[in-house]
BADREN-844636 format. One record per residue: x, y, z of N, C-alpha, C in turn; residue in three letters; residue number from 0. Coordinates in steps of 0.2 Angstrom, whole numbers, plus 5000, padded with zeros to 4 digits. Example, Ala and Ser with C-alpha at 12.3 -4.5 7.8 and 13.67 -1.06 7.14 Angstrom:
2
NODE    n.x    n.y    n.z   ca.x   ca.y   ca.z    c.x    c.y    c.z   lummi   torse
NODE   5066   4972   5039   5062   4978   5039   5066   4984   5039     ALA       0
NODE   5064   4989   5035   5068   4995   5036   5064   5000   5039     SER       1
END
This chain:
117
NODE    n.x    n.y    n.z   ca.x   ca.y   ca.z    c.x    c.y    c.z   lummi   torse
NODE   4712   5039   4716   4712   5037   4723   4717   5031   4724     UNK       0
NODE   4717   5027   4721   4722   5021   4721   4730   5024   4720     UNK       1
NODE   4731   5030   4715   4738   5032   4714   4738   5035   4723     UNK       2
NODE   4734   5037   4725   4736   5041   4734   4735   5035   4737     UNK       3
NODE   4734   5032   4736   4733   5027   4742   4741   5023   4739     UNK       4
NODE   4744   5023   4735   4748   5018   4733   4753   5023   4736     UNK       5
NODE   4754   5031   4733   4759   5035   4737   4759   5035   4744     UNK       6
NODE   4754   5034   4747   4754   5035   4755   4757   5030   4758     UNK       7
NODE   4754   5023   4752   4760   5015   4755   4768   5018   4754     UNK       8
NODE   4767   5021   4748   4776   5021   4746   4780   5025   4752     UNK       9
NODE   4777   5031   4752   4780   5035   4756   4778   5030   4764     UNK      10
NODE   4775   5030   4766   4774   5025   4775   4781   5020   4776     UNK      11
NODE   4780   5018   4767   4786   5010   4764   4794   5014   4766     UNK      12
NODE   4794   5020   4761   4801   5022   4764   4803   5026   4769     UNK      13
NODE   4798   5030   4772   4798   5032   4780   4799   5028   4783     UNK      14
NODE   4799   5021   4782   4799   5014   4788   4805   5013   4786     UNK      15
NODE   4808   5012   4778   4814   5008   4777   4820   5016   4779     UNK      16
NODE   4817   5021   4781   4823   5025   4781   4824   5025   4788     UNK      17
NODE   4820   5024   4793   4820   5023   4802   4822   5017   4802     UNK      18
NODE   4822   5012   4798   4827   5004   4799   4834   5006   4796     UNK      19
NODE   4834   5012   4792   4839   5010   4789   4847   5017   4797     UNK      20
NODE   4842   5022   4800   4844   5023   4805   4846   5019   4810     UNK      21
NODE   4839   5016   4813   4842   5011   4818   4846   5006   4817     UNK      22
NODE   4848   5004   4810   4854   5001   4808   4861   5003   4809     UNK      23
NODE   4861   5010   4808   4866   5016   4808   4868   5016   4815     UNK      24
NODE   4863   5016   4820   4863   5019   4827   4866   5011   4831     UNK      25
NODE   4863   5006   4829   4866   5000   4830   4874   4999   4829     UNK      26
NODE   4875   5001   4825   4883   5000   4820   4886   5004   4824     UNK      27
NODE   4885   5010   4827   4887   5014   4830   4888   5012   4836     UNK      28
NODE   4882   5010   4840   4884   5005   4847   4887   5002   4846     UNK      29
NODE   4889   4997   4842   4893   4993   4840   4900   4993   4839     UNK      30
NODE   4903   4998   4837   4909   5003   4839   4911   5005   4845     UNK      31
NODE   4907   5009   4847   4908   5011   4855   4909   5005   4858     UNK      32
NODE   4906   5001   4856   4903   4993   4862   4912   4990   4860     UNK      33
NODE   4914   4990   4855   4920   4985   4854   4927   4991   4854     UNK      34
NODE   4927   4998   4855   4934   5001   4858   4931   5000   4865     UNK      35
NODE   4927   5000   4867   4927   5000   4875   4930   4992   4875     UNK      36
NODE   4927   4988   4874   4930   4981   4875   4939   4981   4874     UNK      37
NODE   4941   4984   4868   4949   4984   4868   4952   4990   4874     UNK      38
NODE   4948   4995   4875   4950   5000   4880   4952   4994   4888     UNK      39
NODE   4949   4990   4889   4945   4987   4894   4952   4981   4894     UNK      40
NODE   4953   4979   4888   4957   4973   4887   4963   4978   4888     UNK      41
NODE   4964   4984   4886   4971   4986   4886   4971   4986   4891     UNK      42
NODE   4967   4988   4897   4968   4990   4904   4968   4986   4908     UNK      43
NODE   4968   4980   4907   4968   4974   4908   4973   4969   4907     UNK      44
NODE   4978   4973   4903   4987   4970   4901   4990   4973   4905     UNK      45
NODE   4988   4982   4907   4993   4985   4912   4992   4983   4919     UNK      46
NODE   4985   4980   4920   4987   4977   4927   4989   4973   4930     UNK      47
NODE   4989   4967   4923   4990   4959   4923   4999   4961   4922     UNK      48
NODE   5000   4967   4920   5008   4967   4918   5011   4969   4925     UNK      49
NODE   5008   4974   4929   5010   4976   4935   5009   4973   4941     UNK      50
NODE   5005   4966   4939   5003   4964   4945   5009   4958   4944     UNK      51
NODE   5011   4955   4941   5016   4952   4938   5022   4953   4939     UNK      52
NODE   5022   4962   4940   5030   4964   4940   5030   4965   4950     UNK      53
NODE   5025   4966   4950   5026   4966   4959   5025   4961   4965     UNK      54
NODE   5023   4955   4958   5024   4947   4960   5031   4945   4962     UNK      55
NODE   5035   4947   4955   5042   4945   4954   5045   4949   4961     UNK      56
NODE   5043   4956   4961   5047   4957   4964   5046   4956   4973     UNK      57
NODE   5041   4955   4976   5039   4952   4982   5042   4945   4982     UNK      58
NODE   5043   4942   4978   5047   4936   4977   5053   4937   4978     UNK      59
NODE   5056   4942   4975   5065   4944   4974   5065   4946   4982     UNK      60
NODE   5060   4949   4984   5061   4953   4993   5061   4945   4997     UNK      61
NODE   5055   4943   4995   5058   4937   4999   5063   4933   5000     UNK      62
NODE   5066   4930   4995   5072   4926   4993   5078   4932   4996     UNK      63
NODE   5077   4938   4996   5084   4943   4998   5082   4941   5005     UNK      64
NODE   5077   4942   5008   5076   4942   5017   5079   4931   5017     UNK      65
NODE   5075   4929   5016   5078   4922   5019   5086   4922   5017     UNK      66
NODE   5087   4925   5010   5097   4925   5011   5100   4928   5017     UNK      67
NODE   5095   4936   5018   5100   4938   5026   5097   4936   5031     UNK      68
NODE   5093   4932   5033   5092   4929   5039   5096   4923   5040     UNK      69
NODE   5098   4920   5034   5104   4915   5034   5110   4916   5035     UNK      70
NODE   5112   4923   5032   5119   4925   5033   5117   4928   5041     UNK      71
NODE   5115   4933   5044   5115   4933   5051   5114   4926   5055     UNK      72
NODE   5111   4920   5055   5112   4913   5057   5122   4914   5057     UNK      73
NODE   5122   4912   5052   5129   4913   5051   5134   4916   5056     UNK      74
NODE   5132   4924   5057   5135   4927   5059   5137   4929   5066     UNK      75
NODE   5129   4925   5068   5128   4924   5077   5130   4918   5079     UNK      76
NODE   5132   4913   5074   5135   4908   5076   5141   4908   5075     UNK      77
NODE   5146   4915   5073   5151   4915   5070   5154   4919   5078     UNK      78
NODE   5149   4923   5080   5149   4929   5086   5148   4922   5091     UNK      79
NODE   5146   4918   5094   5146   4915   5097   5152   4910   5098     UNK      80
NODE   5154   4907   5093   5161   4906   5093   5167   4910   5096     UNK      81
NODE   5168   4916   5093   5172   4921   5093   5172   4921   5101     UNK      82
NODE   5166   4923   5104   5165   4923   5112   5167   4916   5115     UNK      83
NODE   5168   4912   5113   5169   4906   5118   5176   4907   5115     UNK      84
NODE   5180   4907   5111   5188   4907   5111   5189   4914   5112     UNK      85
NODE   5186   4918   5117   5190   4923   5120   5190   4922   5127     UNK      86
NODE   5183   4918   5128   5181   4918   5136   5187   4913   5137     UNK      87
NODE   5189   4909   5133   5194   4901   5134   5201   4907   5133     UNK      88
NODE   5203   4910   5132   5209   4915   5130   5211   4918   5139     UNK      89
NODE   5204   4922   5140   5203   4924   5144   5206   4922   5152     UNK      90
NODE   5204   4915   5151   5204   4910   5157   5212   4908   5155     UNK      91
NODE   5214   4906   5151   5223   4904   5148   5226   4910   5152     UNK      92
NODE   5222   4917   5148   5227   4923   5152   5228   4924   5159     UNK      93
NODE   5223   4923   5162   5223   4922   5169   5224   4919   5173     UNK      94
NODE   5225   4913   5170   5230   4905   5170   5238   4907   5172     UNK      95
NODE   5236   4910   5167   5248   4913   5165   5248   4917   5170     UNK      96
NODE   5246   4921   5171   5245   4927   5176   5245   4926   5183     UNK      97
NODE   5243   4921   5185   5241   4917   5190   5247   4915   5191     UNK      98
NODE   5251   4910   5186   5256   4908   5188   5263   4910   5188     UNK      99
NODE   5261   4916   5185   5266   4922   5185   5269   4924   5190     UNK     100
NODE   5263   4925   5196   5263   4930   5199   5267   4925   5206     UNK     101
NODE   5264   4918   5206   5267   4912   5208   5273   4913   5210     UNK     102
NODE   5276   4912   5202   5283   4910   5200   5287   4917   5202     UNK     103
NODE   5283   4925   5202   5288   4928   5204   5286   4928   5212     UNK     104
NODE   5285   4926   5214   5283   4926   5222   5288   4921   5226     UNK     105
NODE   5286   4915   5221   5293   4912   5222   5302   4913   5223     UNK     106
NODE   5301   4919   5217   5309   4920   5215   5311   4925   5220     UNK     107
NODE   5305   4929   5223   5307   4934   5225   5307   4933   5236     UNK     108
NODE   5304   4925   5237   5305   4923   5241   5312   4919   5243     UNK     109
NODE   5315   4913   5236   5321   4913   5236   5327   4918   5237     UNK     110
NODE   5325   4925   5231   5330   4930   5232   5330   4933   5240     UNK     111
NODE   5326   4933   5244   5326   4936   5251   5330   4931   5257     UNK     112
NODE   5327   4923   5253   5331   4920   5257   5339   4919   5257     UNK     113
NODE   5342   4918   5250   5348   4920   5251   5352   4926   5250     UNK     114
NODE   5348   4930   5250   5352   4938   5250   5353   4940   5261     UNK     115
NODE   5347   4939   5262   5346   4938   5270   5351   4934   5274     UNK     116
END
């Protein structure tokens, strides 16, 4: 009676140590799953940290390009603005001369009337 009662502990004993020695197995295993997900997680976490980085620089490079051509067109409306007053001034000189041309041949052509007549 003590031999089955000693077998039923032993067998209860290693029925228990073989379910611990599972749920050790099944832990180890969550364990793995739990720690590629963590690196899956980290790597997905370099390609966004890398793309978010690369779309930084590059909204940076679009802006430094935009304030360069808005400086270059300043430039160029001030360069078009110039151009326009030294034509409007050109403009005024040619009509000046024209003006006095027309004078002087009015002139010439009044003396030539007077002594041809």
């Amino acid at each position: 009676r003590d031999a089955s009662q000693a077998m039923k502990k032993y067998r209860s004993m290693t029925d228990e140590q073989q379910m611990r020695w599972l749920e050790k197995e099944d832990l180890k295993k969550k364990l793995k799953e739990t720690e590629q997900r963590g690196k899956e997680f980290c790597a997905a976490y370099e390609v966004v940290k890398n793309e978010r980085n690369k779309y930084v620089s590059q909204i940076q490079q679009s802006s430094q390009h935009l304030s360069e051509m808005k400086e270059k067109l300043k430039i160029l409306e001030n360069e078009v603005e110039i151009l326009r007053m030294e034509s409007a001034s050109k403009d005024k000189s040619l009509q000046k001369a024209r003006a006095q041309a027309r004078e002087e041949r009015l002139k010439r052509d009044g003396l030539n009337e007077k002594y041809t007549s």
